[in-house]
N, C-alpha and C positions, 0 to 999 in steps of 0.2 A: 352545893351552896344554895341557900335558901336567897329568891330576889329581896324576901319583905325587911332583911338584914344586910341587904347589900349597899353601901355607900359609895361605890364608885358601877357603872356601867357595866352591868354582864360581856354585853358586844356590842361594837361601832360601827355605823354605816359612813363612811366619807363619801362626800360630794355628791349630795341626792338633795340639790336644790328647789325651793317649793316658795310659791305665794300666796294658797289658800291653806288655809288653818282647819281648815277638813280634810287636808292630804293624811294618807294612811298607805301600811304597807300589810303584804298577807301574804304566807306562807304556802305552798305547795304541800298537796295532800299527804305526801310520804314526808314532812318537814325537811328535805332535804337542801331545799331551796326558797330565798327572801325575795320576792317582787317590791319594789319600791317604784312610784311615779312621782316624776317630776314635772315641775313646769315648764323647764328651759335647761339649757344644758347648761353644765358646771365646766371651770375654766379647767379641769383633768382631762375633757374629752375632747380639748383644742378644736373645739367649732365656738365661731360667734353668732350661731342663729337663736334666735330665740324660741324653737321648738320644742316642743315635749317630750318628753322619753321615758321607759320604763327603763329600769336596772334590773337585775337578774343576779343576785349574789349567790355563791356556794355557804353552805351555815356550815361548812368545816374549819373549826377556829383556827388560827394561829398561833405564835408562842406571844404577841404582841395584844392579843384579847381580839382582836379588829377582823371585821369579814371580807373574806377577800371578793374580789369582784369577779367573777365568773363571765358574762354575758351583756352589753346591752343591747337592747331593742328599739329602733327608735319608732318612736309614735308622727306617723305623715300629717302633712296641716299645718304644722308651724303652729300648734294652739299645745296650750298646758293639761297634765293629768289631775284630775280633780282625784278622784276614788280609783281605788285597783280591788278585785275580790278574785280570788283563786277557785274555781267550785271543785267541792273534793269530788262530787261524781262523775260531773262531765269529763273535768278533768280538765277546765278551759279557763280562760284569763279576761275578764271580763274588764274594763276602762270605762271609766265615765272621764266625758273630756270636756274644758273651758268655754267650752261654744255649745255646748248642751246635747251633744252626741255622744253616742257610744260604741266603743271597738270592743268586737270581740276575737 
């Protein structure tokens, strides 16, 4: 299926809450795997802290279209994920985070 004709969603990420409008998400070298950063956690991961966290989805679809969720990570600080970049060589998960730091 071609996206540039698609009118509904290829795949869905649920609950990957965000409040910079530069948040982004990046795939894993062998695409086997979607990183998503967040800025705070979402009410499916029953915490009320307001910390950051990466998600870590499997991109093996469902019968539902939707990705299931595989893994999260959480990001230490209690601060939000700005940027996430997967580098295909190193092979490493690179975060820029809300307080102008960076994990890698």
């Amino acid at each position: 299926r071609r996206l540039s004709k698609s009118s509904s969603p290829v795949l869905c990420c649920l609950d990957v809450p965000t409040i910079h409008e530069t948040a982004n998400c990046d795939f894993s070298p062998d695409d086997r795997f979607l990183i998503v950063g967040c800025s705070q956690y979402s009410s499916a991961d029953n915490n009320n802290n307001n910390a950051g966290s990466l998600k870590l989805f499997s991109m093996e679809k469902k019968n539902d279209a939707t990705i299931e969720r595989n893994a999260i990570v959480v990001i230490p600080m209690d601060v939000g994920v700005v940027q996430v970049r997967w580098h295909s060589k190193l092979n490493q998960i690179l975060v820029a985070r809300s307080d102008a730091s960076i994990f890698v």
